[in-house]
C-alpha positions, 0 to 999 in steps of 0.5 A: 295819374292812375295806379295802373298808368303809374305802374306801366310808366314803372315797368316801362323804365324797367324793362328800358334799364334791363335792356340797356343793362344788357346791351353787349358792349362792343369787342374792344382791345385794351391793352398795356404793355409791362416792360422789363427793360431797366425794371421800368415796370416788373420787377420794380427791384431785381429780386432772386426771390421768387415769393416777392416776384409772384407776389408783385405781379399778382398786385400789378394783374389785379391793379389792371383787372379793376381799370378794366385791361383785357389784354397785357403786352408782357416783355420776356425777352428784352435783350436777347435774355429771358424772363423764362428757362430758355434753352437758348439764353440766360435768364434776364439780369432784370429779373434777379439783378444778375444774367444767367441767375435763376429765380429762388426758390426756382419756378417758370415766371412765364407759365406763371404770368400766362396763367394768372393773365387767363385766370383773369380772362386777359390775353397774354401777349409775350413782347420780345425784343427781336435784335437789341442783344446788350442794352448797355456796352460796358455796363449790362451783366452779360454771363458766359453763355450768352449769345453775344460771347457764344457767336459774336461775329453775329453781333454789331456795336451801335453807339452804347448797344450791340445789335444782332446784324439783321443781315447775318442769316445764321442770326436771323435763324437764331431769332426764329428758334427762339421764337419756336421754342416759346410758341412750343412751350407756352399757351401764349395768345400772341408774339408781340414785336415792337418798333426795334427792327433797324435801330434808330438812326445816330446822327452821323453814325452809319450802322456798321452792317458793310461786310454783311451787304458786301457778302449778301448783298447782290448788286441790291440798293443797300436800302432795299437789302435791308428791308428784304433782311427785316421782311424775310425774318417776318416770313419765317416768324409767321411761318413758324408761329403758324405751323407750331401753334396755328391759334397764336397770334404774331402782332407788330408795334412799329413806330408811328409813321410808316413813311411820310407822304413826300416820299411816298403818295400813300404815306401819311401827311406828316413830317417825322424825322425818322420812319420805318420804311426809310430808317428802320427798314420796316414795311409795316404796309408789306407785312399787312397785305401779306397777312404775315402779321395779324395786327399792328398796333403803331406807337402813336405817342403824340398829341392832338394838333402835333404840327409834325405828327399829329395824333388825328391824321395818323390814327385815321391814317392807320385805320386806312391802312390796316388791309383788313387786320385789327388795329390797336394804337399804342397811346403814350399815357407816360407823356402826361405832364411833359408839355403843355398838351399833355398837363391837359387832362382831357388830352388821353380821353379825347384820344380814346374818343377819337379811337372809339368813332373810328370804324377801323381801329379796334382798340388801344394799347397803354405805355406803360404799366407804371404809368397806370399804376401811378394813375397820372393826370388821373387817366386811370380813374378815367379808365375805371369808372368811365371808359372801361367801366364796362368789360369788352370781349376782345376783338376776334382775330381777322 
């Protein structure tokens, strides 16, 4: 070969590699959630210390920002408590070890985490809790301000937990305060809810919202009573999300299945026990086509093959029902090890795979933050130098 054929061989390669280089990589969500519940992610120890809180938070961004994470689902209100100063209710027990007790020295965490998320370039979506009010009866810290001992003929006992009554239309007004007060206040990028609308079914344990329906309920089906209850409270969340700040986002992450096709046609090819539609009272589907919601992001904790809900017929069975919103499906990182399909190592990258060829789903949201932290079955490493090697734009809002 002449020097002259060797040099165009050379810069053809170039010119091949800086194109390559420089094709933009496709918008993609990438989230993960960080729950505060039970300290299952931040703080991992109740601290009053504010210097330790910063600073374990600080390290948790960074851990993310190198697997390549976009977007965090961060939980400020899991149990009708605050990681921020909330006019409306004490600060999380979960946050300083006690309700009602501030951070020392004192500081906002929320403002705080929104502005070392955007530093970074991710969104911050503010995750709460809409209805849990005591995670644990008997055992929870509970101050004297709290909601519960304020107002508690809004409040229901469900096995070890104490609920808001979703018929109780003071309740559901308290809930969209709440709501207004954070959208108001923060530069938050979105208000994430997760799968906790009606609390999951206790077998043989009716929930006990009687006097509400007998009050309410208007000669309605108490079944559809209860689905007008979840779908009026969000109306008036898309409502006041929308009029206070027209930029944030309102986002659901329900339960995997919306309703199994027994009992509906359009319902998924599935056999889940429980649904949102039937047991939680949720129409994730109403919600879409209202455009009351801007993306959904279905739980979809399964694995490939499940003989009840398997992971490819519902991942294609939401890009089909998404009515033109983003759609983010929540994959269940934490299962790595539990059974035989999730001690397989290729069980997580095949399920990104599978999100990545679907035209309809526009990205995937992790449970849970530890879960990368610890980087189980090496699914994190995965993230790193393979699937999120390149950084994403994210998706823009439909």
């Amino acid at each position: 070969m002449s020097v002259k054929s060797s040099l165009m061989v050379m810069l053809s390669a170039l010119l091949i590699g800086n194109s390559m280089a420089q094709t933009p990589v496709k918008p993609e969500f990438r989230g993960v959630w960080i729950a505060t519940v039970s300290n299952i992610d931040w703080p991992v120890t109740p601290t009053v210390n504010s210097e330790i809180q910063k600073a374990s938070f600080v390290k948790l961004l960074d851990m993310h920002q190198a697997n390549g994470i976009n977007a965090i689902i961060m939980q400020i209100r899991p149990a009708t408590d605050a990681l921020y100063p909330s006019p409306y209710e004490p600060w999380s027990e979960w946050l300083t070890g006690k309700q009602g007790q501030p951070p020392v020295p004192y500081y906002d965490p929320l403002e705080f985490m929104i502005a070392e998320a955007h530093k970074r370039g991710m969104e911050f979506h503010a995750w709460m809790n809409p209805y849990r009010a005591v995670f644990n009866i008997g055992k929870s810290s509970i101050s004297a301000t709290h909601i519960t001992r304020v107002h508690p003929e809004w409040f229901l006992n469900y096995g070890d937990k104490k609920y808001f009554d979703p018929g109780n239309k003071e309740a559901q007004q308290y809930v969209v305060e709440v709501v207004r007060d954070v959208v108001k206040r923060y530069d938050i990028d979105a208000i994430h809810f997760d799968d906790y609308f009606y609390p999951y079914r206790i077998p043989n344990k009716e929930f006990p919202d009687g006097k509400s329906y007998t009050k309410y309920g208007k000669g309605m089906d108490k079944d559809e009573w209860r689905r007008s209850n979840v779908d009026s409270v969000i109306l008036k969340l898309h409502t006041v999300i929308k009029t206070t700040n027209p930029h944030c986002q309102f986002g659901i992450s329900p339960f995997g299945v919306w309703r199994n096709s027994d009992k509906d046609p359009i319902g998924s090819l599935t056999k889940a026990g429980q649904t949102n539609y039937d047991d939680l009272y949720a129409d994730i589907l109403l919600w879409l086509r209202n455009s009351w919601i801007d993306y959904v992001a279905p739980q979809l904790y399964w694995e490939f093959g499940h003989p009840l809900v398997a992971f490819e017929t519902l991942s294609k069975w939401w890009g089909e029902h998404t009515y033109g919103k983003n759609c983010y499906i929540g994959l269940g990182m934490y299962r790595a090890g539990s059974n035989t399909a999730w001690r397989d190592k290729t069980q997580l990258p095949k399920q990104i795979e599978e999100i990545r060829k679907n035209p309809n789903l526009q990205g995937m949201i992790f449970f849970s933050s530890k879960s990368i932290e610890k980087n189980l079955n090496g699914w994190s490493d995965s993230l790193r130098l393979k699937y999120f090697k390149e950084p994403a734009p994210l998706p823009k809002v439909k």
